[in-house]
Biopython code that builds the backbone (N, CA, C, O; Angstrom):
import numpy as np
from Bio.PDB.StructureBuilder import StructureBuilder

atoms = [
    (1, "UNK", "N", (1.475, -8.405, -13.928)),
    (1, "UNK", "CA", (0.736, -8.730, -12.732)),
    (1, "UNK", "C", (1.694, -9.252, -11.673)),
    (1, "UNK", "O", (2.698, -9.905, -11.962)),
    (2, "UNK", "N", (1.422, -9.009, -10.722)),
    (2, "UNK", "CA", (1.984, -9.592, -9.562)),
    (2, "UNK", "C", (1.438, -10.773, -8.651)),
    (2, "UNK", "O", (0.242, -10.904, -8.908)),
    (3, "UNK", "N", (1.840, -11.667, -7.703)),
    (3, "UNK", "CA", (1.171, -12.638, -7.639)),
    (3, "UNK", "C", (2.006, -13.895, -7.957)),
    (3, "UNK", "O", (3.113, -14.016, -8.482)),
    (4, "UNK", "N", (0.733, -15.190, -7.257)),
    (4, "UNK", "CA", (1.562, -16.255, -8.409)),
    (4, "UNK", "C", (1.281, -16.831, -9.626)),
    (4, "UNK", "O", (0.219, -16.714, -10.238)),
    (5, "UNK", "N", (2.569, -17.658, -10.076)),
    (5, "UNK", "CA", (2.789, -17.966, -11.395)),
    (5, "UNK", "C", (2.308, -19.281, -11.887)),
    (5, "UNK", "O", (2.919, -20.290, -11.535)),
    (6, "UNK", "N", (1.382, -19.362, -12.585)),
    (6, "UNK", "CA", (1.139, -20.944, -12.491)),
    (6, "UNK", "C", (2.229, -21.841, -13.987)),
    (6, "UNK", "O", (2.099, -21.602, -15.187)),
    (7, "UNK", "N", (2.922, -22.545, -13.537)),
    (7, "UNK", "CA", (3.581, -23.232, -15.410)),
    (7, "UNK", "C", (2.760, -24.045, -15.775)),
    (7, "UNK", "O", (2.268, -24.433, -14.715)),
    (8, "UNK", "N", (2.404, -24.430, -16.367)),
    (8, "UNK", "CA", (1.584, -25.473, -17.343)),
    (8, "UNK", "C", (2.611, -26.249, -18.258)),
    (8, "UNK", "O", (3.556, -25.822, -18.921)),
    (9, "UNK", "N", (2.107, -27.556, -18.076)),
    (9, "UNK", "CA", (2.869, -28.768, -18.871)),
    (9, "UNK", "C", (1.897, -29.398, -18.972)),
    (9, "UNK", "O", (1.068, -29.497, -18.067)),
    (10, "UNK", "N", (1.796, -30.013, -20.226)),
    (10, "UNK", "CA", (0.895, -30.742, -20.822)),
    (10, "UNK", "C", (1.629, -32.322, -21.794)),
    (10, "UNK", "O", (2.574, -32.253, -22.579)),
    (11, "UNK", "N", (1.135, -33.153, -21.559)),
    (11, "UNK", "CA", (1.578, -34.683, -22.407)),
    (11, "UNK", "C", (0.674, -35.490, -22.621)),
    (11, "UNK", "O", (-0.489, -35.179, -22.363)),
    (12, "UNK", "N", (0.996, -36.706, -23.139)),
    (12, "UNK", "CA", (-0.110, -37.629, -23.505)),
    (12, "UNK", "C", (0.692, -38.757, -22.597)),
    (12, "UNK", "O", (1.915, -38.798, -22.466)),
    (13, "UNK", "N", (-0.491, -39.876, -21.859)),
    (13, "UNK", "CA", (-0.332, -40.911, -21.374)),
    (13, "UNK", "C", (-1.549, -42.081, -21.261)),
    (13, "UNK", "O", (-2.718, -41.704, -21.351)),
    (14, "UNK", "N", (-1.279, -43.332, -21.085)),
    (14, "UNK", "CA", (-2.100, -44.160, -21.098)),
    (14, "UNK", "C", (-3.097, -44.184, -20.116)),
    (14, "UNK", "O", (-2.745, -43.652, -19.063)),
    (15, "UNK", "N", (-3.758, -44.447, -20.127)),
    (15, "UNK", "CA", (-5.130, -44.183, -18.723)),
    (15, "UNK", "C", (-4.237, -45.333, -17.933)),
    (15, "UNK", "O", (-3.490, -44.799, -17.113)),
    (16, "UNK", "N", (-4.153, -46.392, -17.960)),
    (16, "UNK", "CA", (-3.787, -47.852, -17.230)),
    (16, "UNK", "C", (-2.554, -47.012, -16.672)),
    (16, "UNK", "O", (-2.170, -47.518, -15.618)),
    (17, "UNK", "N", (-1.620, -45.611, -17.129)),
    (17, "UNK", "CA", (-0.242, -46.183, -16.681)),
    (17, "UNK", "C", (-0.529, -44.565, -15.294)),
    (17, "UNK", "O", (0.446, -44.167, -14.657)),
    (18, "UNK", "N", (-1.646, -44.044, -15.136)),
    (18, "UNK", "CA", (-1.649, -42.908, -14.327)),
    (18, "UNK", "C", (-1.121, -43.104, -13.001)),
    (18, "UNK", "O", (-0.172, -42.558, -12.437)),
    (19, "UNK", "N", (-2.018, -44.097, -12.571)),
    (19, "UNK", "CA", (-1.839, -44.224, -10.995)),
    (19, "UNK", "C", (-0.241, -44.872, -10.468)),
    (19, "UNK", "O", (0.127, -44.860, -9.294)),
    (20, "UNK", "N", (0.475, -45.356, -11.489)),
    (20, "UNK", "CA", (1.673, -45.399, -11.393)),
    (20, "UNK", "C", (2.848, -44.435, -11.555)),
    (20, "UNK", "O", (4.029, -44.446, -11.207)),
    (21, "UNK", "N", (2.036, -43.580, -12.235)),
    (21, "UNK", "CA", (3.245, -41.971, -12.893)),
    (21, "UNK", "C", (2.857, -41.257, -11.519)),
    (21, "UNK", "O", (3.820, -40.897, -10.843)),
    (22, "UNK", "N", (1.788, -41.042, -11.092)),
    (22, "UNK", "CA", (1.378, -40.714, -9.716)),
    (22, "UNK", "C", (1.750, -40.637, -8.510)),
    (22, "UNK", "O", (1.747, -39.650, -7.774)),
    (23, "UNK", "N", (2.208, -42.115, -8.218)),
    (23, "UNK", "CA", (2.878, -42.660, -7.564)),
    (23, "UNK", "C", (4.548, -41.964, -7.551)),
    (23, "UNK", "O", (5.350, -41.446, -6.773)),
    (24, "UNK", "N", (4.426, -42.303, -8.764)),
    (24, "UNK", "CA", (6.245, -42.002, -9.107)),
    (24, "UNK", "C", (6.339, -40.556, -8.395)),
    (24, "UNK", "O", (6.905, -40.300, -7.332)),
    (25, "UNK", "N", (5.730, -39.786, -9.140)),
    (25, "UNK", "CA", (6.171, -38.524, -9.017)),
    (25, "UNK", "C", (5.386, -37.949, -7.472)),
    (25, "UNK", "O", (5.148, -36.741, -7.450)),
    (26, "UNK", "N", (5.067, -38.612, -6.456)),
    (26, "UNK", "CA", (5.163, -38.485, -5.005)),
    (26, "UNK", "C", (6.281, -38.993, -4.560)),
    (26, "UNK", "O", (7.080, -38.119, -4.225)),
    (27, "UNK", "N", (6.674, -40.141, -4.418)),
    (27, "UNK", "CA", (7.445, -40.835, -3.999)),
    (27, "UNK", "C", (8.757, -40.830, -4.586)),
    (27, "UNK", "O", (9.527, -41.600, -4.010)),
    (28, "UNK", "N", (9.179, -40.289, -5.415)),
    (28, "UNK", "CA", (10.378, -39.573, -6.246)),
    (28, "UNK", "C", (10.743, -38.417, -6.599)),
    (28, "UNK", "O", (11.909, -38.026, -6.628)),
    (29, "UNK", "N", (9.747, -37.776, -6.900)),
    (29, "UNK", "CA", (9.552, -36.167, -7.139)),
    (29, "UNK", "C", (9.453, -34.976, -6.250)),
    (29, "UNK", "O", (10.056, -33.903, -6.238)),
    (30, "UNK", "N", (8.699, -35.385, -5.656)),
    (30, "UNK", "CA", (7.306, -34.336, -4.932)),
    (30, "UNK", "C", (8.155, -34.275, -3.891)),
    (30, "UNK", "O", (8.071, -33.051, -3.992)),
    (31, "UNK", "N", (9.256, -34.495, -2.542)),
    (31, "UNK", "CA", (10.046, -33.846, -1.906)),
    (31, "UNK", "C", (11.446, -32.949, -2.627)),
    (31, "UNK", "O", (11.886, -32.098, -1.854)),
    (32, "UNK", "N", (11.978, -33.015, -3.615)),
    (32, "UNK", "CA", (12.421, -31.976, -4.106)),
    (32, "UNK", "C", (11.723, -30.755, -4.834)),
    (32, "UNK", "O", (12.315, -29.677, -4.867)),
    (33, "UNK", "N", (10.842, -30.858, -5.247)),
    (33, "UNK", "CA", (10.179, -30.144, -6.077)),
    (33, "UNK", "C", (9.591, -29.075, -4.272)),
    (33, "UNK", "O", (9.666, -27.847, -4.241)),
    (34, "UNK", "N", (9.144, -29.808, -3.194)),
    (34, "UNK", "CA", (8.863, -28.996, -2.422)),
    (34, "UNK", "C", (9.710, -28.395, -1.584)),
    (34, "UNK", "O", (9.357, -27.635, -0.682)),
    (35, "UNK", "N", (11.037, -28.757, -1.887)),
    (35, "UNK", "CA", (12.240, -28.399, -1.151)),
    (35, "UNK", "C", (12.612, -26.699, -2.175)),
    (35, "UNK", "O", (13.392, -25.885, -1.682)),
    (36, "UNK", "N", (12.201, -26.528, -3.010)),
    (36, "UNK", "CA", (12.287, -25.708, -3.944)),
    (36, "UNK", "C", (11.519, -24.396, -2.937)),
    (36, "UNK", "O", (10.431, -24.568, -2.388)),
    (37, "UNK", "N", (12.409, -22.956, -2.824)),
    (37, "UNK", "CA", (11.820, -22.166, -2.033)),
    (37, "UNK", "C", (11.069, -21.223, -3.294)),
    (37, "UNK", "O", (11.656, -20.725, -4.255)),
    (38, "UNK", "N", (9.702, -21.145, -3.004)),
    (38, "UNK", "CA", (8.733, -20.416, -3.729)),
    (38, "UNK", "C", (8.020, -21.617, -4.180)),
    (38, "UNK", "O", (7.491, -21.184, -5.204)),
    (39, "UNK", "N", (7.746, -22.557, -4.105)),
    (39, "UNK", "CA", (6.981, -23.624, -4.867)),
    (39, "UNK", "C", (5.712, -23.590, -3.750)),
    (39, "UNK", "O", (5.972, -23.669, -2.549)),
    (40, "UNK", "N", (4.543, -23.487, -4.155)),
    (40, "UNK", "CA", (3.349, -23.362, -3.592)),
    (40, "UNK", "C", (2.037, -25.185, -3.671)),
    (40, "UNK", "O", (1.509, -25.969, -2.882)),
    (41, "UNK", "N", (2.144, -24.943, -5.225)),
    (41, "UNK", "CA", (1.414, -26.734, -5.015)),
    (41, "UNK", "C", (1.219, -27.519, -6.410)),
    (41, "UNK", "O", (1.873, -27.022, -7.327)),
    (42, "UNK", "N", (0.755, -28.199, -6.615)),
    (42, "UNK", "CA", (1.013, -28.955, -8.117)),
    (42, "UNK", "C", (-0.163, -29.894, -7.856)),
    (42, "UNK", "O", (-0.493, -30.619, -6.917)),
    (43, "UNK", "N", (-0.749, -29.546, -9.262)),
    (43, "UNK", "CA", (-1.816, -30.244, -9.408)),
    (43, "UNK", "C", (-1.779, -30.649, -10.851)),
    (43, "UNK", "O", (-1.379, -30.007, -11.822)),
    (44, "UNK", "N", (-2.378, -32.075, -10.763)),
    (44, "UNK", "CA", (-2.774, -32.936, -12.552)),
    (44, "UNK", "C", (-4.080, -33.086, -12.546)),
    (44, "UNK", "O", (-5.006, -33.397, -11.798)),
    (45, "UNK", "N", (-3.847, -32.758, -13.642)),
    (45, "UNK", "CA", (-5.158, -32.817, -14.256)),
    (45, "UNK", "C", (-5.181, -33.934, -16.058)),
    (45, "UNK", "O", (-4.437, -33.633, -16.992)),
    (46, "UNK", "N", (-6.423, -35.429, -16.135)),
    (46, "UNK", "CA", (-6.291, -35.980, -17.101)),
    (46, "UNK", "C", (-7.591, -35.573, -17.171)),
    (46, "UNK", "O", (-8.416, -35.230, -16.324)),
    (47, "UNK", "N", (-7.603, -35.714, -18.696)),
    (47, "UNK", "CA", (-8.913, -35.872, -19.551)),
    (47, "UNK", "C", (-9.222, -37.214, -19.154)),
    (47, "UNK", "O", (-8.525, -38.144, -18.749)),
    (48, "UNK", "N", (-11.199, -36.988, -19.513)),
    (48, "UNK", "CA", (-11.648, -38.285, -18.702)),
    (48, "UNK", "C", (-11.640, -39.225, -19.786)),
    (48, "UNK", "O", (-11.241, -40.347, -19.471)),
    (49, "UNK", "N", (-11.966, -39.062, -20.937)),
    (49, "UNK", "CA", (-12.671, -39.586, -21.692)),
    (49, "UNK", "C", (-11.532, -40.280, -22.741)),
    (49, "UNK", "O", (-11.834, -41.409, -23.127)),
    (50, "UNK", "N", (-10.423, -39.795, -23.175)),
    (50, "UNK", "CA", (-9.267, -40.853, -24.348)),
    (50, "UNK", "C", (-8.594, -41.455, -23.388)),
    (50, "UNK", "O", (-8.431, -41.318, -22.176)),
    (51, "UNK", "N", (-8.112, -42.419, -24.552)),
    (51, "UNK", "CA", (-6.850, -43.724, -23.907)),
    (51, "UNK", "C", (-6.181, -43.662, -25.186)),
    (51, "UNK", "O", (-6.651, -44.012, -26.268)),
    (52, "UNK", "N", (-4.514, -42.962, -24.847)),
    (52, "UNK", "CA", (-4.033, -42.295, -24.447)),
    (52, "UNK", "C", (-4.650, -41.025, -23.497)),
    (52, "UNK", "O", (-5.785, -41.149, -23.958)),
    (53, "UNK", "N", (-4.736, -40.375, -22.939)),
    (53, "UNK", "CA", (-5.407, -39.011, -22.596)),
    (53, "UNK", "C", (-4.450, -38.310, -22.420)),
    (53, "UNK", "O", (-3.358, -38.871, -22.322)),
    (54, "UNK", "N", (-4.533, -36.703, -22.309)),
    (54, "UNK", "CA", (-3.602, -36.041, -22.162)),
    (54, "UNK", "C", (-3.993, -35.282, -20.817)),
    (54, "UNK", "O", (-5.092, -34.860, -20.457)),
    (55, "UNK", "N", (-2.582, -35.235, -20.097)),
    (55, "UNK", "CA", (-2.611, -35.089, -18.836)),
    (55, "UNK", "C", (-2.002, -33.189, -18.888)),
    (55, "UNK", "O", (-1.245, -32.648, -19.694)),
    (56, "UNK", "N", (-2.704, -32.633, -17.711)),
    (56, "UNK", "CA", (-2.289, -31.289, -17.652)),
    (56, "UNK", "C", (-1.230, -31.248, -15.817)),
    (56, "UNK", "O", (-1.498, -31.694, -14.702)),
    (57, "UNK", "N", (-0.226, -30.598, -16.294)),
    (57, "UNK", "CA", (0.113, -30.749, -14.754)),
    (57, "UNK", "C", (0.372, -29.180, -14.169)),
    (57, "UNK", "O", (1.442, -28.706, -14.552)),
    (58, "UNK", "N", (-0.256, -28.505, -13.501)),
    (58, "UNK", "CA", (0.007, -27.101, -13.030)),
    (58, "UNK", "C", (0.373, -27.134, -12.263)),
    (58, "UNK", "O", (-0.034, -27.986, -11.473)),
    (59, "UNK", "N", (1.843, -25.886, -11.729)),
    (59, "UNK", "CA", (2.491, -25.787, -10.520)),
    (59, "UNK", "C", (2.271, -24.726, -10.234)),
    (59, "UNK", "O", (2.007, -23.975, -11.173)),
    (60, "UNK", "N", (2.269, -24.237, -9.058)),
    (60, "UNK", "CA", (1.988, -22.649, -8.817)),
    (60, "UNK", "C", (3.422, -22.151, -7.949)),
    (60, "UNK", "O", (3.851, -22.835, -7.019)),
    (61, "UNK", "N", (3.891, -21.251, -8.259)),
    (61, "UNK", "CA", (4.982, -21.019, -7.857)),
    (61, "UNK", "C", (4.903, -19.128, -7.329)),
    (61, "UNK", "O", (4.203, -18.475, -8.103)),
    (62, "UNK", "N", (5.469, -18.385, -6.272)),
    (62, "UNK", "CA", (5.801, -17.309, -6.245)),
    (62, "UNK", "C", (6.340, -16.530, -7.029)),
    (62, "UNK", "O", (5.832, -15.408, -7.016)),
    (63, "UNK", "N", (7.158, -16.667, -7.704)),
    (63, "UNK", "CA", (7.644, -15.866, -8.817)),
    (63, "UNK", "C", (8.302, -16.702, -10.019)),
    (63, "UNK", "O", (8.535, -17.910, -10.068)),
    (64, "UNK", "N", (8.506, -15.816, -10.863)),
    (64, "UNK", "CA", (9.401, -16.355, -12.086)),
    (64, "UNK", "C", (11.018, -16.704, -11.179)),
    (64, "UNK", "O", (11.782, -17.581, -11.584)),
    (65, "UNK", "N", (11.219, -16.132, -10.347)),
    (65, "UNK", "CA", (12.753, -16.660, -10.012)),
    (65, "UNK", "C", (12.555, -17.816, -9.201)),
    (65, "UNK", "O", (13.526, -18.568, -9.285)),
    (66, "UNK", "N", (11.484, -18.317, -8.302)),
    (66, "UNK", "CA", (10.712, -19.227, -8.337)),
    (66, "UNK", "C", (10.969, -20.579, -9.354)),
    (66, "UNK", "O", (11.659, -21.598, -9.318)),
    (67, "UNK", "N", (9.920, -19.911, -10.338)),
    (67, "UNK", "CA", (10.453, -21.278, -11.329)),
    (67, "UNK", "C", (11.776, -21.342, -12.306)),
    (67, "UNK", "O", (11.933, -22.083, -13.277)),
    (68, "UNK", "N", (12.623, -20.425, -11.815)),
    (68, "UNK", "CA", (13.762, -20.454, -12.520)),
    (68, "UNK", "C", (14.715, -21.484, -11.654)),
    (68, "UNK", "O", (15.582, -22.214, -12.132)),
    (69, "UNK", "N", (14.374, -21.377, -10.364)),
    (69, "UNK", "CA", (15.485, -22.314, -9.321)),
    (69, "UNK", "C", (14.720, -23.613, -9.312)),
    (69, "UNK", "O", (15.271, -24.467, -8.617)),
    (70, "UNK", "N", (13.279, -24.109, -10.061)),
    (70, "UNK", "CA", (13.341, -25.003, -10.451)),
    (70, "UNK", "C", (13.870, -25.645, -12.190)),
    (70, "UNK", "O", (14.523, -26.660, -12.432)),
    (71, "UNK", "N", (13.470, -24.924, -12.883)),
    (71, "UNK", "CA", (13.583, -25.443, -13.844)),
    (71, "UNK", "C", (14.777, -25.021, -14.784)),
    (71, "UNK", "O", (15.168, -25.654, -15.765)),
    (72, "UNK", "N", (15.214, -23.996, -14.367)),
    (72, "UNK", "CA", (16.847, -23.231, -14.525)),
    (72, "UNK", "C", (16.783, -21.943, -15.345)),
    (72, "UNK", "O", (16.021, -20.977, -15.378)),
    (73, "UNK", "N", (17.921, -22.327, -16.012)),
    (73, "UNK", "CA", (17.413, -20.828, -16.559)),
    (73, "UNK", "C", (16.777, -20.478, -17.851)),
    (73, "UNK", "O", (16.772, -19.322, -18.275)),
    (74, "UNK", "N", (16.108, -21.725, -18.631)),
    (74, "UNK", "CA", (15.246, -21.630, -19.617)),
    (74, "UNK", "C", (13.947, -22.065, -18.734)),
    (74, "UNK", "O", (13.660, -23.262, -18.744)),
    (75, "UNK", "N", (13.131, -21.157, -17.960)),
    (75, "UNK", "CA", (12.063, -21.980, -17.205)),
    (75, "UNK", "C", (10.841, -22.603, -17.953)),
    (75, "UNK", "O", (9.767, -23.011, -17.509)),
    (76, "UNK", "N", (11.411, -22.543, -19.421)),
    (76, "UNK", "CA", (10.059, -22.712, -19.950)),
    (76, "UNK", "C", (10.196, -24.011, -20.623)),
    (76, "UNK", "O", (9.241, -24.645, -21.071)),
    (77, "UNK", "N", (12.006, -24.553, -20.700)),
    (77, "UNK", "CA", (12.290, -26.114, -21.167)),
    (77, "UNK", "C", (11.817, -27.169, -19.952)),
    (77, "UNK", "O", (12.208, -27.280, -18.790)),
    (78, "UNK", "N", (10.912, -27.820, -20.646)),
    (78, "UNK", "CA", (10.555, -29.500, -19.971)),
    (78, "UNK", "C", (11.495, -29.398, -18.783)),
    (78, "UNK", "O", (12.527, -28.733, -18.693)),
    (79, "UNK", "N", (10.783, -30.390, -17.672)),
    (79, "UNK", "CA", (11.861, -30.687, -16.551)),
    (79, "UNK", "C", (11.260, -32.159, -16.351)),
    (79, "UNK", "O", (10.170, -32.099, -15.783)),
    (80, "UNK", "N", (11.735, -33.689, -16.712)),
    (80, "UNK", "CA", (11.281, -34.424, -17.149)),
    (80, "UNK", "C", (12.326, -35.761, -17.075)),
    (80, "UNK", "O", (12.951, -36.237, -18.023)),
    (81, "UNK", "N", (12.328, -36.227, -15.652)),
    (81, "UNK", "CA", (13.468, -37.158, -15.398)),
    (81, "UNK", "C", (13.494, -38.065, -15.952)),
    (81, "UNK", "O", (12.484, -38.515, -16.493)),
    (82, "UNK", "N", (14.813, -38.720, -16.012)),
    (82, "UNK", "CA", (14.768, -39.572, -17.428)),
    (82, "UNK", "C", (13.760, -40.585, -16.778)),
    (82, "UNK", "O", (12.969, -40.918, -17.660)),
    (83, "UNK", "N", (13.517, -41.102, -15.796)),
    (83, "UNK", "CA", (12.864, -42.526, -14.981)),
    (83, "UNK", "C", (11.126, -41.920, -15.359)),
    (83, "UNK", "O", (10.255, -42.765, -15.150)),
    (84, "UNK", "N", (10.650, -40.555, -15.879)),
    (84, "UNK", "CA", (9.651, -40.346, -15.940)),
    (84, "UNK", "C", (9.260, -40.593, -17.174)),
    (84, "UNK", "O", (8.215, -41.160, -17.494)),
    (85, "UNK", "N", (10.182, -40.125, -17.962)),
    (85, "UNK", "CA", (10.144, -40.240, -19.666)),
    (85, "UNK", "C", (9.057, -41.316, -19.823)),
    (85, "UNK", "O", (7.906, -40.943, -20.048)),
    (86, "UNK", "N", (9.370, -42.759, -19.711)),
    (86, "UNK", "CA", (8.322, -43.811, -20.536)),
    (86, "UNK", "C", (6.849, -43.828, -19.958)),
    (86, "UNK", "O", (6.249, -44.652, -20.649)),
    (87, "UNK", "N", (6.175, -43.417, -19.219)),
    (87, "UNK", "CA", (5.223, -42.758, -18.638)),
    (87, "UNK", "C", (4.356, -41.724, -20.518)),
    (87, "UNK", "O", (3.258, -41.884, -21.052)),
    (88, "UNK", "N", (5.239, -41.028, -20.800)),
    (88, "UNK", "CA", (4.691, -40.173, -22.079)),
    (88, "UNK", "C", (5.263, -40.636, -22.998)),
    (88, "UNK", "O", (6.484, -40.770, -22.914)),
    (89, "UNK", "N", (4.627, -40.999, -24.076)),
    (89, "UNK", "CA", (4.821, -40.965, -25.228)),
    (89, "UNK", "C", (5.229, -39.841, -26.122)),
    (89, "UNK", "O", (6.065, -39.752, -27.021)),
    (90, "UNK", "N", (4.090, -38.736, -25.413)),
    (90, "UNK", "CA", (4.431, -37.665, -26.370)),
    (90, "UNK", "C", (4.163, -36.624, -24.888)),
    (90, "UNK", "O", (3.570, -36.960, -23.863)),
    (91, "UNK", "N", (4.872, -35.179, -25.221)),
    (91, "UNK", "CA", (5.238, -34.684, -24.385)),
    (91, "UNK", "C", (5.502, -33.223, -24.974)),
    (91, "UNK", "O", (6.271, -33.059, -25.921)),
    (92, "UNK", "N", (4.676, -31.948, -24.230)),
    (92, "UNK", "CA", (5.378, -30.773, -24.781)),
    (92, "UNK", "C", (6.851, -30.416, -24.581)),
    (92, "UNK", "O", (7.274, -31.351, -23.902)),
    (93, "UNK", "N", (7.586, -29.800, -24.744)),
    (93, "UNK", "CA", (8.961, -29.601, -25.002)),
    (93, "UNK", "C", (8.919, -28.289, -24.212)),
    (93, "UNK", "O", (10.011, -27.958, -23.751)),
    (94, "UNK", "N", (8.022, -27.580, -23.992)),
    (94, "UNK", "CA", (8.077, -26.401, -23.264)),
    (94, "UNK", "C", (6.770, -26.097, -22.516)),
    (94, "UNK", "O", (5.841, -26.783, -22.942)),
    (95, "UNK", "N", (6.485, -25.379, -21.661)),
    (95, "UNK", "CA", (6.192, -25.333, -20.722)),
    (95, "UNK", "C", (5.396, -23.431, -20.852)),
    (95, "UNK", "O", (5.899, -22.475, -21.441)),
    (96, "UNK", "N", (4.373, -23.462, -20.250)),
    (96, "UNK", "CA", (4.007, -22.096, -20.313)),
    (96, "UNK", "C", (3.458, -21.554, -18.979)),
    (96, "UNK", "O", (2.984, -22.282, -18.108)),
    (97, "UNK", "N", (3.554, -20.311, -18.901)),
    (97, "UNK", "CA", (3.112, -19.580, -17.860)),
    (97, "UNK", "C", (1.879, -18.531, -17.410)),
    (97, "UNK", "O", (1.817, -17.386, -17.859)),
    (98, "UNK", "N", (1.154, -18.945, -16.699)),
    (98, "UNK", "CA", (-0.137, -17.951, -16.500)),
    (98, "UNK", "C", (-0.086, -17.483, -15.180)),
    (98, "UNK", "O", (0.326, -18.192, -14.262)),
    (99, "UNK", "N", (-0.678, -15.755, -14.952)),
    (99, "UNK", "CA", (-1.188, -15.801, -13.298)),
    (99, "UNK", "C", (-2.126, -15.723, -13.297)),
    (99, "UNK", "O", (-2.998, -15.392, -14.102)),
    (100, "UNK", "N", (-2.050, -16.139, -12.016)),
    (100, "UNK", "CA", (-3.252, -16.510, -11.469)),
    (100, "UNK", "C", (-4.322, -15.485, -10.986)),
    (100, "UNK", "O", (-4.041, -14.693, -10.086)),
    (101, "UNK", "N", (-5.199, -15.493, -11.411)),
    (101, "UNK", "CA", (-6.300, -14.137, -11.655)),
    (101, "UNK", "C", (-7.461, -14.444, -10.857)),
    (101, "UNK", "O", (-7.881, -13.354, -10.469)),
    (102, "UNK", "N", (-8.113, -15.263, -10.462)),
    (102, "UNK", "CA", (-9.033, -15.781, -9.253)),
    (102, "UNK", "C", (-9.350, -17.182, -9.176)),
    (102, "UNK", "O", (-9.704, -17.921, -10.094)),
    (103, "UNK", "N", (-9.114, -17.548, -7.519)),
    (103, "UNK", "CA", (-9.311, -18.956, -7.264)),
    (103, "UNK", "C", (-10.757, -18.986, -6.096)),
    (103, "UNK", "O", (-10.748, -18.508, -4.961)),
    (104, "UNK", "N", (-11.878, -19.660, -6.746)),
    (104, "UNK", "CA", (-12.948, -18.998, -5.158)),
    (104, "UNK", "C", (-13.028, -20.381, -4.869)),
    (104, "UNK", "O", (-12.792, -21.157, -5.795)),
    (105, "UNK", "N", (-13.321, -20.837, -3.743)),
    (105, "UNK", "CA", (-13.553, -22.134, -2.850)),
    (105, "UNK", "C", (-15.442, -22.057, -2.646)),
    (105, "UNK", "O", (-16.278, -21.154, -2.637)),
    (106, "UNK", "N", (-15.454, -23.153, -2.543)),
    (106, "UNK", "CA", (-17.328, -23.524, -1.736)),
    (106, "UNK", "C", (-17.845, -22.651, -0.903)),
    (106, "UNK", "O", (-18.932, -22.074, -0.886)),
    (107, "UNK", "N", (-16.337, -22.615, 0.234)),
    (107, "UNK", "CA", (-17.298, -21.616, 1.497)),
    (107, "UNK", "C", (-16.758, -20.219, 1.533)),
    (107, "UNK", "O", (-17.246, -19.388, 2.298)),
]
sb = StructureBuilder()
sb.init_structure("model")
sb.init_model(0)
sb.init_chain("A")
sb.init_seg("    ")
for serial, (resi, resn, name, xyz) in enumerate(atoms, 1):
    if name == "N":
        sb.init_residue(resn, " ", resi, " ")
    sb.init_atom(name, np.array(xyz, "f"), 0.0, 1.0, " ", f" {name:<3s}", serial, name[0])
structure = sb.get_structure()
């Protein structure tokens, strides 16, 4: 398919520690990650209901070379600064890829 690429990363974190990993990763993250040419938008997603919960984070990117000039040239190994690390306890190790097949809005 052609189109964009969404990666999927998935971890476990404390409900209490979100709005701080949040934080982090605007205010630390989120201008390189958009300095990245092909990077489109990034969205998290937590489960409502555990403490721990596991958090989903999707990026949507233009192409696989896209997420290769972010994440290098294994695009599918973690990208996971060390200052982010204690935020997860547990954490996938790799990373997967879907396209994106339909997005419809309200209006």
């Amino acid at each position: 398919m052609s189109g964009p690429v969404v990666r999927k990363w998935e971890a476990s974190i404390a409900r209490a520690d979100i709005a701080r990993w949040v934080k982090t990763y605007r205010d630390r993250v989120l201008d390189h990650v958009r300095a990245v040419p092909g990077f489109q938008d990034v969205t998290f997603l937590a489960e409502r209901d555990d403490d721990p919960c596991r958090v989903t984070v999707l990026m949507t990117w233009d192409d696989m070379d896209a997420i290769r000039a972010f994440a290098g040239d294994d695009p599918a190994q973690t990208v996971l600064p060390d200052f982010m690390e204690p935020f997860f306890p547990d954490y996938d190790t790799r990373a997967t890829f879907h396209d994106r097949v339909l997005v419809e809005t309200a209006t």
